[in-house]
C-alpha positions in Angstrom: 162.6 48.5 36.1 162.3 45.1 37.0 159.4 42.8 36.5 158.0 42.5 40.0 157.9 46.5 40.6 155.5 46.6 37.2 153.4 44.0 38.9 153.0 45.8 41.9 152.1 49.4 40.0 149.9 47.6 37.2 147.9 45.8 40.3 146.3 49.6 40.6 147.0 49.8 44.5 148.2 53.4 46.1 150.0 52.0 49.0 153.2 49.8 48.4 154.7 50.9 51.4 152.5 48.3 53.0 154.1 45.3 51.6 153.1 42.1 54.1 154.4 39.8 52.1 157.3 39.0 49.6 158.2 40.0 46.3 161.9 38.7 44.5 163.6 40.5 42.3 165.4 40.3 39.3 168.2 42.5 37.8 171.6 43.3 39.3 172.6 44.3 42.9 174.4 47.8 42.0 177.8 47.5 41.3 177.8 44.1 40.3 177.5 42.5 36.7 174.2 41.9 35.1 172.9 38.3 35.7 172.5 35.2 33.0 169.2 35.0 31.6 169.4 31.7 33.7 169.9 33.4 36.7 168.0 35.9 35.8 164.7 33.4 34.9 165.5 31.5 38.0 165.2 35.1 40.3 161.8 35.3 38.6 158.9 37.5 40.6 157.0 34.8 43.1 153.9 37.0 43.9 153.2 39.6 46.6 150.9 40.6 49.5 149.9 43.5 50.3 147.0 45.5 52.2 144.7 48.2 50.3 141.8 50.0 50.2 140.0 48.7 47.3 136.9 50.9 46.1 137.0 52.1 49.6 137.0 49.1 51.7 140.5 49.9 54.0 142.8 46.8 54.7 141.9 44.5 51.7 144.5 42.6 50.9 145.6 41.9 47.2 147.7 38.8 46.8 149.4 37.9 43.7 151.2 34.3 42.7 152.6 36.0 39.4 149.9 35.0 36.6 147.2 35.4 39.0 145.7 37.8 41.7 142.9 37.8 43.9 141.2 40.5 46.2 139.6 39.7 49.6 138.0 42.3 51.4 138.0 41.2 55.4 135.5 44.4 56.2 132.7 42.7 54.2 133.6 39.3 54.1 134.3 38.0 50.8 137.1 37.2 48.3 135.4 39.9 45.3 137.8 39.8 42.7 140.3 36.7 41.1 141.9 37.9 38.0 145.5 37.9 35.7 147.6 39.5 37.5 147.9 43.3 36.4 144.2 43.9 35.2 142.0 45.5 36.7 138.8 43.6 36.4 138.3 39.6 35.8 135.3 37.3 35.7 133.7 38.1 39.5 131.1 40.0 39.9 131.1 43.5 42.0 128.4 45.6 42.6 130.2 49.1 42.4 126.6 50.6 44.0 128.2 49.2 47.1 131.5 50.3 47.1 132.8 51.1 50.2 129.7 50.3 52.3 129.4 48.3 55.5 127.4 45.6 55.7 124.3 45.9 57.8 123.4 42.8 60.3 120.0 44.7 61.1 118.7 45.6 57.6 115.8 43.7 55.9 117.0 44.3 52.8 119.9 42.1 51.3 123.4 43.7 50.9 124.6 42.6 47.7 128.2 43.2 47.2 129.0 40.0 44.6 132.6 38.8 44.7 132.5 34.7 47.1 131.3 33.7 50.2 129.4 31.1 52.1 126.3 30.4 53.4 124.5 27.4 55.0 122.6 25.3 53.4 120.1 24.3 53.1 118.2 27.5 52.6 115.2 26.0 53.2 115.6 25.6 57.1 117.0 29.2 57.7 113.2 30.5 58.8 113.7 27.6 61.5 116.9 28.6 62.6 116.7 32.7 62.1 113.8 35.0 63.3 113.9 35.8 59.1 114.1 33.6 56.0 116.2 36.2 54.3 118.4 37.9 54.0 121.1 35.4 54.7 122.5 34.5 58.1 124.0 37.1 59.9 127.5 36.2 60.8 128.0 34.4 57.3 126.9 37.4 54.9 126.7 40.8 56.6 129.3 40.9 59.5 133.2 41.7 58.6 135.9 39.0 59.2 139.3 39.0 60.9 142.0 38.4 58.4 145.1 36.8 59.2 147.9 36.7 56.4 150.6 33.6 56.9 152.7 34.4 54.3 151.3 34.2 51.1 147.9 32.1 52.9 144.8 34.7 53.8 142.8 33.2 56.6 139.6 34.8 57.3 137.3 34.2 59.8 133.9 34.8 61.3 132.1 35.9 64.5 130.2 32.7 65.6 126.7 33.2 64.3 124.3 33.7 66.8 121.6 31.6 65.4 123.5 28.9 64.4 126.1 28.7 66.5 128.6 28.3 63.9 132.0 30.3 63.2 133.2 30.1 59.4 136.5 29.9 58.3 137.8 30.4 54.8 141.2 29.8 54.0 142.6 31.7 50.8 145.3 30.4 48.8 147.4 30.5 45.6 149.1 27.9 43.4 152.7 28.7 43.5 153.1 29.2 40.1 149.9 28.2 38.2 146.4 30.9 37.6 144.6 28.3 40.6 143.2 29.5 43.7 141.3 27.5 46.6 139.2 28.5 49.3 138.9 25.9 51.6 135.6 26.4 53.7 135.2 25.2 57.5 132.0 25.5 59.7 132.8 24.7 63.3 129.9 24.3 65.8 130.6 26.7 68.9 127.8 27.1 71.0 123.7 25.7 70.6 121.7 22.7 70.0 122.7 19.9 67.3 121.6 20.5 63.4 122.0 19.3 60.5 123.7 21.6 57.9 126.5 21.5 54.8 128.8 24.3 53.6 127.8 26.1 50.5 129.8 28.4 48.7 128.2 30.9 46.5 130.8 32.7 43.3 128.6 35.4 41.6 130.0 35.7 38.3 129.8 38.5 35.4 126.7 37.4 33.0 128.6 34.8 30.8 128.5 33.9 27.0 127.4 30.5 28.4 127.6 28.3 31.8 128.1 25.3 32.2 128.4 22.1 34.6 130.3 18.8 34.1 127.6 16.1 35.1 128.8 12.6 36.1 128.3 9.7 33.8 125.6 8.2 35.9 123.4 11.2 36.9 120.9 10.8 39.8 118.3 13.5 38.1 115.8 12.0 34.9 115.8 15.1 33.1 119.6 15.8 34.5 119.0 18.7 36.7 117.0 19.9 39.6 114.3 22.8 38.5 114.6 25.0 41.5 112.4 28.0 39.4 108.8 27.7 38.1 110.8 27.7 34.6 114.2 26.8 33.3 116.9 28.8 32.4 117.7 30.6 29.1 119.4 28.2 26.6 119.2 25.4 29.1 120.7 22.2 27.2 122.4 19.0 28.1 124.8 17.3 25.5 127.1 14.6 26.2 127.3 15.1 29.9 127.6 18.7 29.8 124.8 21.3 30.9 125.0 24.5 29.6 122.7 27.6 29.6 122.8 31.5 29.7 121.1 34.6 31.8 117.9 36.2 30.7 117.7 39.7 31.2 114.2 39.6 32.3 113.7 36.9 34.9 115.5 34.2 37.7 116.3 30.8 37.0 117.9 28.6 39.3 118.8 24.6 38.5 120.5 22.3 40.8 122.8 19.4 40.0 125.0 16.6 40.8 128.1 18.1 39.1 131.5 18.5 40.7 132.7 20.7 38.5 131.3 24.5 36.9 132.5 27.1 34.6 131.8 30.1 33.3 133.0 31.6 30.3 133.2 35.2 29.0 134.8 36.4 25.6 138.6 36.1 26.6 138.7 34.0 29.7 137.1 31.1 31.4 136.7 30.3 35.4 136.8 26.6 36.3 135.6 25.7 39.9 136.4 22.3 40.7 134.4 20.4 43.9 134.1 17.1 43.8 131.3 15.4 44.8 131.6 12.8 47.4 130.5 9.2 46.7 128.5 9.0 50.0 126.8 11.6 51.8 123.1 13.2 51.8 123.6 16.6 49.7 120.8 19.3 50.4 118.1 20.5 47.4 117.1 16.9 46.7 121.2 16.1 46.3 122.2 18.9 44.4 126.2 19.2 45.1 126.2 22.7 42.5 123.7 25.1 41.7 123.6 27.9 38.4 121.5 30.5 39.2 120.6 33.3 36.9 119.7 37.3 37.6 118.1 39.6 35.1 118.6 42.6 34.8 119.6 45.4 36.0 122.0 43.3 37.8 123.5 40.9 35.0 125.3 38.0 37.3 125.3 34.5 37.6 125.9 32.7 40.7 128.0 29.4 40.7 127.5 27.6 43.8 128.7 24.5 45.2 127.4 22.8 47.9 128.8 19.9 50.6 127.3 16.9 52.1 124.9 17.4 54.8 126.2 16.4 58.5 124.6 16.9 61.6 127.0 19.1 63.8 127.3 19.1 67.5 129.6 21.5 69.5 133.0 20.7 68.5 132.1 19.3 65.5 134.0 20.9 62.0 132.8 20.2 58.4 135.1 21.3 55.2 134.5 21.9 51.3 137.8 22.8 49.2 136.6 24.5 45.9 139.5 25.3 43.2 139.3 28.2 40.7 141.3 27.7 37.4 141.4 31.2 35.6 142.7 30.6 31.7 143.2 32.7 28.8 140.3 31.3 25.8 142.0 29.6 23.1 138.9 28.2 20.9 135.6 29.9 19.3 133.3 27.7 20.7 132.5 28.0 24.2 131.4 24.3 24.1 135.0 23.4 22.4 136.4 25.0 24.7 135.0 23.6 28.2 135.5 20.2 26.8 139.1 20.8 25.8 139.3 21.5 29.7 137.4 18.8 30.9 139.6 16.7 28.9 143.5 17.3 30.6 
């Protein structure tokens, strides 16, 4: 069989009669002769789309560009899975105790799916603008999207949030040919009075080897990061401009810093998500533009967060972040090697 059909059936879906998008094929047209290899590299599978239920959640959609895949899930609002193409797991974090639920605007009591999303930052002014200062916004954590597929582009989109006044919009989308992915994030202010507020875009991760951020030759923290937890992080340490650290089991930790770019690396991958910070522009958390925060146990994930320049938004107003996610094979021992051999092309 040809390549793309053993994409489709390692990608673990049970419906490929719902094909929404394309998928090229190689091999001959019956009856005709067998093409060059030249032809044949040139006829190479380009990716797929398709809709699925994925642990239970009807109409995901699993998009593929070839080396890569990701999984969005429209019914609770978040992309919950990028990984090579064929597997069946990758570095995201999924809480299978949730499978298949729906999220619950009402509850007091966070539904924590995993996977990326977005909230509004900063945190700190949610008990202004909601009747609660968690769980999370309503329309940006526990409400479904609409999904609208363009090809091989996955648009999702909010309700407008009643508190806020503000409709999200995340736009999915694969490189053509390389493991890259970007979300790009828009808030747009529908309805309410002005406020000041910045996109922030939460990845919870698999608990890591090590995590790390990239900080900027000129750093605007002393110690180089933003304690945001009575005490630091597990293996917190700072050498030659990169932070690193790792989860404890038994308590949080959360740092903030001025870092554009954060990765996280597991025994045979490693996750780059690429922000850049802007030169100008008040950032929330004291000017934190990313975040590491660390869970213990029993649920072992790390969140990667990036976070945009604050703006004050009136009706008709749009702010956007673009955040890029590398996904690459490990090829050194040394976690530290290895983030710097990165840092370095």
């Amino acid at each position: 069989m040809n390549q793309a059909i053993k994409t489709i059936r390692s990608a673990s879906t049970p419906v490929l009669l719902a094909v929404m998008g394309m998928v090229l094929f190689t091999g001959a047209v019956q009856g005709s002769e067998p093409p060059s290899s030249a032809a044949a590299q040139a006829f190479e599978p380009v990716g797929f789309l398709i809709r699925t239920n994925y642990h239970g959640w009807t109409n995901s959609i699993l998009v593929s560009n070839g080396p890569v895949e990701a999984v969005i899930v429209p019914a609770i609002g978040r992309v919950m899975q990028f990984r090579f193409a064929g597997e069946e797991d990758g570095p995201l974090w999924e809480n299978r105790e949730m499978d298949g639920k729906a999220p619950n605007p009402e509850s007091q009591e966070w539904g924590n799916f995993g996977g990326d999303k977005t909230w509004p930052a900063p945190q700190s002014d949610w008990p202004k603008m909601t009747p609660r200062a968690w769980p999370p916004p309503t329309a940006f954590d526990s409400t479904p999207v609409e999904a609208k597929v363009d090809g091989f582009v996955v648009t999702l989109t909010s309700a407008v949030d009643p508190h806020y006044g503000i409709r999200t919009q995340r736009e999915v989308k694969l490189d053509l040919n390389r493991p890259v992915m970007t979300i790009t994030t828009t808030y747009e202010k529908v309805a309410g009075r002005p406020q000041v507020v910045g996109v922030w875009v939460i990845t919870q991760v698999k608990a890591p080897i090590l995590a790390y951020a990239s900080l900027p030759d000129f750093e605007r923290f002393r110690e180089g990061y933003y304690r945001q937890s009575d005490e630091l992080p597990a293996g917190l340490k700072i050498e030659n401009g990169l932070l690193s650290l790792t989860r404890d089991p038994k308590a949080s930790h959360k740092i903030g810093t001025d870092a554009g770019a954060l990765f996280w690396v597991g025994k045979e991958a490693v996750l780059r998500i690429d922000s850049p910070r802007k030169v100008f522009g008040k950032y929330p958390d004291e000017g934190c533009s990313a975040e590491l925060y660390t869970n213990p146990d029993p649920l072992p994930y790390v969140e990667l967060e990036i976070l945009g320049p604050l703006r004050k938004m009136i009706v008709g107003d749009t702010i956007t972040r673009a955040s890029t996610y590398t996904l690459l094979r490990r090829t050194e021992v040394d976690p530290d090697l290895e983030v710097r051999k990165l840092l370095s092309h």
